[in-house]
C-alpha positions, 0 to 999 in steps of 0.5 A, spaced: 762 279 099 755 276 101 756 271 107 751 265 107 753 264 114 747 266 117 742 262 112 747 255 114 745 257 121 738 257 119 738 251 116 741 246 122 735 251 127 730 248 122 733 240 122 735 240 114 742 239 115 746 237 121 752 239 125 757 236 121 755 239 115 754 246 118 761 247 121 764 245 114 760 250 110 762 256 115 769 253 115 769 254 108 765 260 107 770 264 112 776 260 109 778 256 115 781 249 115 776 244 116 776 237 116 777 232 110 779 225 116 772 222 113 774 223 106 781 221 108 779 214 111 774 214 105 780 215 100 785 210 104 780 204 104 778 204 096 786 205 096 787 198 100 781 195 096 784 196 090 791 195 092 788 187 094 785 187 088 791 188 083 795 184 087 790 178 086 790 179 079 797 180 079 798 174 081 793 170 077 796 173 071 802 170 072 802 164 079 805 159 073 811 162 072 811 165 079 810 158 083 807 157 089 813 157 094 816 164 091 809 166 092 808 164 099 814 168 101 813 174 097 807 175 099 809 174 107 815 179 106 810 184 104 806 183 110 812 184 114 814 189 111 807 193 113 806 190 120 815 192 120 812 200 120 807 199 125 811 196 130 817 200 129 812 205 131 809 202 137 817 201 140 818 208 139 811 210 144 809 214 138 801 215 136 801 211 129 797 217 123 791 213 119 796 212 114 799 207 119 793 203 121 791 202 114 798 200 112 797 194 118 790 193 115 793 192 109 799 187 111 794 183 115 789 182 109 796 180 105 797 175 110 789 172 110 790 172 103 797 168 104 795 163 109 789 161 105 792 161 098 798 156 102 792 152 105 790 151 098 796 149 096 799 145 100 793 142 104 797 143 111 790 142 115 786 136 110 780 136 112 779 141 117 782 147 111 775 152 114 780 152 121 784 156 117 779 162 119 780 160 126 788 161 125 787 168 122 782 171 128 787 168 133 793 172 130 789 178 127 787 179 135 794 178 137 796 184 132 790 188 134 791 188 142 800 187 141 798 194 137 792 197 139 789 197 132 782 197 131 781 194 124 786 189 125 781 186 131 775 188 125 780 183 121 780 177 126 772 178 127 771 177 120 775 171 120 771 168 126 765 170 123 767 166 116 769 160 120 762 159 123 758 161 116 764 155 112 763 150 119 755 152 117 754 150 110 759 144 110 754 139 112 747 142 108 749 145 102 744 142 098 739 144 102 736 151 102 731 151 107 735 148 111 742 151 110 739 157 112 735 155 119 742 152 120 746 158 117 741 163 121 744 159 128 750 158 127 750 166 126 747 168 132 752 163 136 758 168 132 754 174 135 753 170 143 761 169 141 764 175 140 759 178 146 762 173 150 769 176 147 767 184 149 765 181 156 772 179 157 775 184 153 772 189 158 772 185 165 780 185 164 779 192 163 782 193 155 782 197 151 775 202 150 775 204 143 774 195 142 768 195 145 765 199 140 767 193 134 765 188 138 758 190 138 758 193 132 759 186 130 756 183 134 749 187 132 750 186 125 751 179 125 746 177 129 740 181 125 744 176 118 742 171 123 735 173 125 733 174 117 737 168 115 731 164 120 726 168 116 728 167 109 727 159 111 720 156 111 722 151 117 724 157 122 719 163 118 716 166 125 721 164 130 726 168 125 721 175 126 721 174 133 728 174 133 728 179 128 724 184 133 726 182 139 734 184 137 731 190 133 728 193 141 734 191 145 739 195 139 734 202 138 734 202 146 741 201 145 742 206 141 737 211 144 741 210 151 748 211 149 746 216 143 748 211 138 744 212 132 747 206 128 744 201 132 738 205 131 738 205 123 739 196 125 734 195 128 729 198 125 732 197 117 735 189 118 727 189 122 724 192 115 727 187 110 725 182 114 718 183 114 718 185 107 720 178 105 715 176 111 709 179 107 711 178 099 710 169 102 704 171 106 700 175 101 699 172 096 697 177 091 703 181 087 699 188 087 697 188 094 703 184 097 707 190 094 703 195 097 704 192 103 711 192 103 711 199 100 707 201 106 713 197 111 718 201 108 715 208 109 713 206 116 721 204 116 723 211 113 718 214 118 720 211 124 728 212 122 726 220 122 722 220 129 728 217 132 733 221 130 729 227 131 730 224 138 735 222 139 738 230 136 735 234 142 736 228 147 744 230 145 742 237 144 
């Protein structure tokens, strides 16, 4: 039987197809087993979207024959019970599979759902509700370092960072321009914050796959800062400087610890932004979209050079 192989091999020499994908075309072309983890992961998240999503409906349907209290300790024992597995594992000293973090996963965002729906059931926090976020990453961090989960600290980053954005747009709702200038701040503060929190996190010598989720975290909200300044008419340009300042220091990044995603941010978040920069500065349609399909093929350009790179600096 003819092997393709060869021709596999050929492509990867030429760049038209990566590593990964060349090792899994000879695994299937000799029969050997491969690795699905990626598909894996992939499967286990759209099971615990839909999973949240039905329980949301679920709920809807039938919250006036249910009652708010019933539901409150419903939805906690579930909870329990997902975060029971975990620390079951954890007592014994055994490695928890992937099964098992989404499971934690899973638990935690029952409990965000089930602290915010008794927030707004019973008012415990008045005017202050937002602070429930506040609560919410200080619990999901606890979690994620009492069991070493890595989507349960992204759950407690994701908390912090919706407190900021509702602390955020309380006062200035009504006012875009000024929402967004403001929102643009209070995002780069949440970036600075949860740097701040990495630094400590490495300086007490923790746990060295979160610092990744820090700064992955850290990058993207700092570049929806940065855009969110350039969307106001008040903050335009300061909001590009920002924009290309932290599109520099993440594609150094990026090269240096040969992480291509930092990469990809700086260089896409930056493209947007000037994207939206020239579509209010030139004032003529036709031009203005040449203008931007320029941009964005320099952007393309650029990703490939960088890449290309960044594969024979690994190389």
């Amino acid at each position: 039987m003819h092997s393709l192989e060869p021709e596999y091999v050929e492509l990867t020499a030429a760049g038209v197809i990566d590593e990964i994908a060349m090792s899994r075309s000879v695994a299937l072309e000799r029969g050997t087993i491969f690795s699905v983890f990626e598909e894996l992961r992939f499967a286990l998240y759209a099971a615990i979207a839909a999973i949240t999503t039905g329980i949301g409906i679920l709920l809807k349907e039938n919250l006036d024959r249910i009652g708010p209290l019933t539901l409150i300790i419903a939805l906690a024992l579930v909870a329990a019970a997902c975060y029971g597995s975990a620390i079951r594992t954890r007592l014994r000293h055994e490695s928890r599979m992937i099964v098992g973090d989404y499971l934690l996963l899973l638990g935690a965002l029952i409990m965000s759902a089930d602290l915010g729906y008794a927030e707004s059931q019973f008012h415990w926090l008045g005017p202050h509700w937002s602070w429930h976020l506040l609560i919410l990453a200080a619990l999901h961090a606890a979690t994620a370092y009492a069991l070493n989960s890595r989507l349960v600290l992204s759950a407690s980053l994701a908390s912090l960072a919706g407190w900021f954005g509702v602390e955020g747009h309380i006062s200035t709702l009504l006012q875009l321009d000024s929402s967004l200038s403001f929102s643009g701040i209070q995002a780069m503060v949440c970036a600075g914050v949860i740097l701040l929190w990495r630094e400590i996190h490495r300086r007490l010598s923790g746990a060295p796959q979160f610092e990744d989720v820090f700064e992955h975290f850290a990058a993207n909200i700092g570049f929806w800062g940065a855009l969110a300044l350039t969307l106001s008419s008040d903050t335009r340009y300061a909001g590009v400087a920002v924009l290309v300042a932290l599109a520099v220091t993440s594609i150094r990044k990026g090269m240096q610890e040969s992480q291509e995603m930092f990469i990809i941010y700086g260089i896409a978040y930056t493209a947007g932004g000037l994207c939206y920069l020239e579509a209010q500065i030139i004032r003529e349609g036709l031009f203005a979209a040449l203008v931007e399909l320029a941009t964005v093929i320099a952007a393309v350009i650029l990703l490939w050079r960088f890449h290309q790179k960044l594969k024979v600096a690994v190389a």
